[in-house]
C-alpha positions as CSV (number, residue, x, y, z in Angstrom):
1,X,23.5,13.3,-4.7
2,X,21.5,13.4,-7.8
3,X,19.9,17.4,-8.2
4,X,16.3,15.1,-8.6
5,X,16.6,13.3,-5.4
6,X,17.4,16.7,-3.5
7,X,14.2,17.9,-5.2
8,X,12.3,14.6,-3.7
9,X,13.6,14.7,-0.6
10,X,12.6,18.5,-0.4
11,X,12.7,20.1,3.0
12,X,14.1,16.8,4.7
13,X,17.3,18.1,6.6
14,X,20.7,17.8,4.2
15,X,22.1,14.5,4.3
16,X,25.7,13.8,5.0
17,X,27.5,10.4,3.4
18,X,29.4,9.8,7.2
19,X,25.5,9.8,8.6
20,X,23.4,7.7,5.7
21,X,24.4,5.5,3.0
22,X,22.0,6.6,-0.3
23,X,21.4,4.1,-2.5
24,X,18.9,5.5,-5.7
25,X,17.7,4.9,-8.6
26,X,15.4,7.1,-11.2
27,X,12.6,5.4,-9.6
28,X,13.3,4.6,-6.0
29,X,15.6,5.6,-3.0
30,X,16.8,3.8,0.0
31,X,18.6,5.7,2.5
32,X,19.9,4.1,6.0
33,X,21.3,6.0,8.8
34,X,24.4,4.8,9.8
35,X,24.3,5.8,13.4
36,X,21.2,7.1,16.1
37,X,20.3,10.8,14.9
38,X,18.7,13.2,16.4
39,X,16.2,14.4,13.9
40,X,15.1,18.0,15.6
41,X,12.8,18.2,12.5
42,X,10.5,21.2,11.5
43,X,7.3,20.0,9.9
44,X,7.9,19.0,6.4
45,X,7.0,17.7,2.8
46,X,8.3,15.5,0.4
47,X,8.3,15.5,-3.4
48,X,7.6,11.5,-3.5
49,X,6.3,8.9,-1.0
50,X,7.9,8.1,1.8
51,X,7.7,4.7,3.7
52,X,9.4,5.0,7.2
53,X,11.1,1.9,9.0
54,X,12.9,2.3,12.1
55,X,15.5,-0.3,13.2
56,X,15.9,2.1,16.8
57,X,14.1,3.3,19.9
58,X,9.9,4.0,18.2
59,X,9.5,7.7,17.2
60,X,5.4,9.3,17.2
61,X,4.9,10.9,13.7
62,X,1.7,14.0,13.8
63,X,0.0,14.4,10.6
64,X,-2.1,17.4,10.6
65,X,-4.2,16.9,13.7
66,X,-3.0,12.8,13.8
67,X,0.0,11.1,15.9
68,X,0.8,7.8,14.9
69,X,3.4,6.0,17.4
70,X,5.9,4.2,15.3
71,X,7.2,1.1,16.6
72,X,10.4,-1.5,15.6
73,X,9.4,-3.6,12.6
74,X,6.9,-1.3,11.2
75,X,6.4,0.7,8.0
76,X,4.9,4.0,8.0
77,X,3.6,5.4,5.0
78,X,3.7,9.3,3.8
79,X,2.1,10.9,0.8
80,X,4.0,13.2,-1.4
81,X,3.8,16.8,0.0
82,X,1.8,15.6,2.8
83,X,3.2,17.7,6.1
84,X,4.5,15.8,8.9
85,X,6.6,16.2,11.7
86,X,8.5,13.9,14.2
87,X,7.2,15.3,17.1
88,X,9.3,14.1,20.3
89,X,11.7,16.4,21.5
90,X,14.6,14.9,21.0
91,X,13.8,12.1,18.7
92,X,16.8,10.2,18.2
93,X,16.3,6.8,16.5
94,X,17.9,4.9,13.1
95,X,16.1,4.0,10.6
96,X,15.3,3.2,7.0
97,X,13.8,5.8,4.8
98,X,12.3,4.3,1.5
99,X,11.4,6.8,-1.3
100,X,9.5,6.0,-4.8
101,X,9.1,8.9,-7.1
102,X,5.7,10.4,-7.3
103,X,5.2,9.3,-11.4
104,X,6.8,6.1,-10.8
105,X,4.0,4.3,-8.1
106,X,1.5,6.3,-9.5
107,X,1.8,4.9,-12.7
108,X,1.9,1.0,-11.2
109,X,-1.2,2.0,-9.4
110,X,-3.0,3.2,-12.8
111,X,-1.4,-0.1,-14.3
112,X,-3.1,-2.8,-11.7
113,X,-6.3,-0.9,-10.2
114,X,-6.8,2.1,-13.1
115,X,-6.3,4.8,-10.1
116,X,-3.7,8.0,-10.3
117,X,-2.9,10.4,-7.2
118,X,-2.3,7.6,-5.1
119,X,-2.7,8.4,-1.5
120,X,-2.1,5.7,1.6
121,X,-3.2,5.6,5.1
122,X,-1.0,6.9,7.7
123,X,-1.1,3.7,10.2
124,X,1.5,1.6,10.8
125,X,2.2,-1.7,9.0
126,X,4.2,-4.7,9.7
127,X,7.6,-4.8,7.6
128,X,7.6,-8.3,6.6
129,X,10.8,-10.5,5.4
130,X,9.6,-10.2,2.0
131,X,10.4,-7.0,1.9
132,X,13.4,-6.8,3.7
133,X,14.6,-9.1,1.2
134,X,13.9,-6.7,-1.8
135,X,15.3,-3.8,-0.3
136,X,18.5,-6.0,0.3
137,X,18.5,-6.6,-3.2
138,X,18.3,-3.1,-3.9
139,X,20.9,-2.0,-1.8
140,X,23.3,-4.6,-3.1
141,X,23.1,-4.1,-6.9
142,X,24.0,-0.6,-6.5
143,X,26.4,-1.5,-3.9
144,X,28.4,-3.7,-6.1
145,X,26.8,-2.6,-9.9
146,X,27.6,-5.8,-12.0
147,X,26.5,-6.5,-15.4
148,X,22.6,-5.6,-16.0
149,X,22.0,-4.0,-12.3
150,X,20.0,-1.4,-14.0
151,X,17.6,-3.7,-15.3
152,X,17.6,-5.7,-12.1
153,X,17.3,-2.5,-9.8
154,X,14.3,-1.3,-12.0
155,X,12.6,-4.8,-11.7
156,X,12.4,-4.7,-8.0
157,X,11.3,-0.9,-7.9
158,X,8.6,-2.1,-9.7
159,X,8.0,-5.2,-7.1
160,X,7.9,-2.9,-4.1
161,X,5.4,-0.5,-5.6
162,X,3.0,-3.7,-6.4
163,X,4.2,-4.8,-2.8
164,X,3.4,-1.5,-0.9
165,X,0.0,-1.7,-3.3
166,X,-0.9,-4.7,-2.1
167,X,-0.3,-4.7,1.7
168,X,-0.8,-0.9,2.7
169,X,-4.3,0.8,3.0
170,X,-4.7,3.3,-0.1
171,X,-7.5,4.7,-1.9
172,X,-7.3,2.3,-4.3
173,X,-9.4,-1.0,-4.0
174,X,-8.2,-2.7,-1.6
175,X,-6.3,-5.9,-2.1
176,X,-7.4,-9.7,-1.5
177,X,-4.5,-10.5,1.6
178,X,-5.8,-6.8,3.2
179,X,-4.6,-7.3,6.9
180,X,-4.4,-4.6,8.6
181,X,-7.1,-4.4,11.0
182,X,-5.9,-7.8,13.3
183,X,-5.9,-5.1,16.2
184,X,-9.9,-4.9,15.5
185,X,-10.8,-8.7,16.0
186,X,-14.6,-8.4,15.6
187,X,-14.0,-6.6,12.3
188,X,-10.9,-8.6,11.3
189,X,-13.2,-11.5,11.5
190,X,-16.1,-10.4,8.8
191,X,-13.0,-9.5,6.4
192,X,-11.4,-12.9,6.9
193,X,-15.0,-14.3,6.4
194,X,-15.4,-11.9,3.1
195,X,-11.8,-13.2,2.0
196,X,-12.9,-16.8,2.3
197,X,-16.5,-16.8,1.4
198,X,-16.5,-14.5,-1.2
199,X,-17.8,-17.0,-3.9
200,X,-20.5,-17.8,-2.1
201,X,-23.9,-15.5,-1.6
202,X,-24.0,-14.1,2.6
203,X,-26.1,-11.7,3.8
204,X,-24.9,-8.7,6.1
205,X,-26.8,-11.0,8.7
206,X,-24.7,-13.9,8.0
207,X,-21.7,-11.2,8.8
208,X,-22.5,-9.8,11.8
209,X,-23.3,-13.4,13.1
210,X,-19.7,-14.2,12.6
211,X,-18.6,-10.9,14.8
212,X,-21.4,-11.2,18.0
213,X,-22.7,-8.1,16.5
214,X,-26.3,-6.8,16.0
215,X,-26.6,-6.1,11.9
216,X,-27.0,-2.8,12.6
217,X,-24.5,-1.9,15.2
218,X,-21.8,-4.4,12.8
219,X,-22.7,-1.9,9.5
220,X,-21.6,1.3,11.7
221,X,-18.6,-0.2,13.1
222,X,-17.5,-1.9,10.1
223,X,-17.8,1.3,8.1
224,X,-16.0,3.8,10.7
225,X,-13.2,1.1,10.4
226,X,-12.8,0.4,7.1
227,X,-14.3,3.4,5.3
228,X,-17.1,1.6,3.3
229,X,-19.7,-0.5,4.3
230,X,-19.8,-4.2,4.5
231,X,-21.3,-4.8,1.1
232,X,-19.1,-2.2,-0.7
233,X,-16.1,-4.0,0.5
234,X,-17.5,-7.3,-0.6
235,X,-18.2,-5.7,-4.2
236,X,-14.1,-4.5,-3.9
237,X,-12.7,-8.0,-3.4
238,X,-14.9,-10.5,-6.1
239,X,-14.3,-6.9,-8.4
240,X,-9.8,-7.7,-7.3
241,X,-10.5,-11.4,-7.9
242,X,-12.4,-10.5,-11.4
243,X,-9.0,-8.8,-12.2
244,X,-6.6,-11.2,-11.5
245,X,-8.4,-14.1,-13.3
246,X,-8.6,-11.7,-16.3
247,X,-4.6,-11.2,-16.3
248,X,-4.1,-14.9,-15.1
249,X,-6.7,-17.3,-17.5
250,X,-6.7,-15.1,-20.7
251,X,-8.6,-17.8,-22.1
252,X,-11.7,-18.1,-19.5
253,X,-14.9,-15.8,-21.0
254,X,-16.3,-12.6,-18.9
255,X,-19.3,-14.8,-18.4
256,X,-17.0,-17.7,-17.1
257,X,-15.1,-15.2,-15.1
258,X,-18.4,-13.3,-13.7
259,X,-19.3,-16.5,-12.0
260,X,-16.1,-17.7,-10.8
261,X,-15.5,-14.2,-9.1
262,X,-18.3,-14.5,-7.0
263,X,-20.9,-13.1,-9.1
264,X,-24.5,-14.5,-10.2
265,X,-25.5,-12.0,-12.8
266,X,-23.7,-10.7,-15.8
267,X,-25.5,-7.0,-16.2
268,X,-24.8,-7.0,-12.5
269,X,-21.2,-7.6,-13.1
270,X,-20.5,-5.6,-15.7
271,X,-22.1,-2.5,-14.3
272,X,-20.2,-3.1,-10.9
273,X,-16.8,-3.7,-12.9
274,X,-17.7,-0.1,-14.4
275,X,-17.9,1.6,-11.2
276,X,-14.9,0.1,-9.5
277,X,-12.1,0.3,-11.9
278,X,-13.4,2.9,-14.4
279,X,-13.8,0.9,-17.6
280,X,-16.0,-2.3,-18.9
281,X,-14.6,-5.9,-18.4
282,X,-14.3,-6.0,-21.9
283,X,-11.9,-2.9,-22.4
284,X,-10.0,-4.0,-19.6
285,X,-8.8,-7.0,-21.1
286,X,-8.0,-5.3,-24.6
287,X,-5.9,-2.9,-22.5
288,X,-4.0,-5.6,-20.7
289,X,-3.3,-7.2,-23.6
């Protein structure tokens, strides 16, 4: 294996071709057990971020002082050098280990939300057909390596970054299909409501009406779940929406834009814009350019 890839995988226990098939690129590394192992793992780092997907009997994962049961069909997210440690005793299980190099995703996440030292939530996530189909893809054009692999190999690297972006919980803002609290209906309700009003002007009142809350209980809960309070997250989504119509309609105006992203005030806007992503509407579009 590549000396750059042993330097990724870092104290991850040495890996024998009869017991995973490797399959990597500069940017990003899929490696499948071929058979149940039994990890018997110390706790650990990694030199990139790892996204964990068993296809085998669930495995509980502690982060510092946090366990996180993983179950079939789920993706669990690690953050590069971030300790971790499967704790059962004998934790056999197969699985699919996907790496992206540390540069690499960080650079897609300064690219779409103007945010470096990525860092994701350690919760479990649904793996979805949409991504089993990319990884597929991966694995295939470096299984068989026809004309322009490279190229092709490199374009999806770049598709599951955006992917994992998208659909996993991060410090950077968080992203319009955001799904990830269903297990949390009361909450999961005001985001869908957010999601699907967010054109329109609501109060928090108008919010907690749609969860059976009291406003003020709704505020606390909403922000233990979701790290920011209701408004805040408001502010995040017309601010994701502002972003894709600027990349999308290069022709629309930030006035026209302003409006159609839910705002009703230009200064308001343009300060909010500022805050969120680091630079004025106007430089962000020169910069996309």
């Amino acid at each position: 294996m590549e000396k750059r890839w042993i330097e990724i995988l870092g104290q991850l226990q040495p890996i024998s071709p009869s017991t995973v098939d490797a399959f990597v690129t500069d940017s990003m590394g899929v490696f499948i057990t071929k058979k149940p192992m039994n990890f018997n793992e110390v706790e650990h780092i990694h030199r990139g971020y790892e996204f964990i997907i068993p296809f085998g009997a669930t495995t509980t994962y502690k982060f510092h002082k946090k366990t996180v049961k993983l179950e079939y069909n789920k993706i669990l997210p690690v953050n590069c050098e971030q300790p971790h440690i499967a704790v059962d005793e004998t934790s056999i299980n197969t699985l699919i280990a996907l790496f992206l190099d540390v540069q690499f995703l960080n650079n897609i996440a300064k690219s779409i939300f103007n945010t470096m030292e990525l860092s994701f939530e350690n919760i479990s996530y649904a793996y979805d057909a949409y991504l089993q189909n990319m990884l597929t893809d991966f694995v295939n054009e470096l299984k068989f390596k026809q004309s322009g692999y490279n190229l092709i190999t490199q374009s999806i690297a770049i598709q599951v970054g955006v992917y994992l972006l998208r659909h996993l919980k991060s410090n950077c803002l968080l992203p319009v299909n955001e799904r990830s609290y269903a297990e949390k209906k009361p909450i999961a309700r005001a985001i869908d409501y957010i999601h699907a009003n967010y054109q329109t002007a609501f109060s928090l009142n108008d919010l907690a009406m749609v969860t059976n809350l009291s406003p003020y209980h709704f505020s606390r809960v909403f922000k233990a779940e979701v790290g920011k309070t209701p408004m805040d997250y408001m502010l995040d989504v017309k601010i994701y929406h502002a972003k894709e119509l600027f990349l999308k309609c290069r022709d629309k105006s930030v006035t026209e834009i302003c409006f159609e992203s839910g705002f009703n005030n230009l200064s308001h806007f343009s300060r909010t814009f500022l805050k969120k992503v680091g630079i004025t509407p106007t430089d962000f579009i020169r910069q996309s350019q």
